[in-house]
C-alpha positions, 0 to 999 in steps of 0.5 A: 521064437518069433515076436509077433510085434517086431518080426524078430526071430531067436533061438531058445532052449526049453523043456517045455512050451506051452502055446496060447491060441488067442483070447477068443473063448470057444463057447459059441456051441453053448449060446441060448443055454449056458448064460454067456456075457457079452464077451462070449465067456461062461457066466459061473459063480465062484464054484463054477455053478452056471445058470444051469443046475449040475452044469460047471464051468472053469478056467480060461471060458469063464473070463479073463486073465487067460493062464494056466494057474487059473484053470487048474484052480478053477477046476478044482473047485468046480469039480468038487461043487460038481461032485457035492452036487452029484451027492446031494440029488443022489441023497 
């Protein structure tokens, strides 16, 4: 391991690792259809719901804190909006 403030270099054993790419979410793609602010993050309600009818945002795009918990808990609740959805316009 590597700090990258101080340069010091260590050893450490693990079973796992997980790699964080930095803070800068990848949504560039959806500008000028999926609502963003000015961060560059999805804007979505509690569900996930985004501007956009049947289109569902989760985890680390739709803003801060960047971590694995949020997204996992996020995904969930919007994939069950996305399949209420699904379920009311097959009605």
């Amino acid at each position: 391991m590597k700090k990258a403030k101080t340069e010091e270099e260590r050893e450490l054993s693990c079973d796992g690792v997980f790699i964080s790419v930095g803070r800068k979410p990848v949504t560039d793609f959806l500008a000028g259809q999926v609502e963003l602010d000015a961060a560059g993050y999805i804007v979505a309600d509690e569900s996930g719901r985004t501007n956009i009818p049947g289109v569902f945002a989760a985890g680390d795009c739709t803003g801060e804190p960047l971590q694995v918990s949020k997204a996992l808990g996020e995904g969930q609740i919007a994939g069950l909006s996305a399949a209420e959805w699904c379920a009311r316009i097959q009605a």
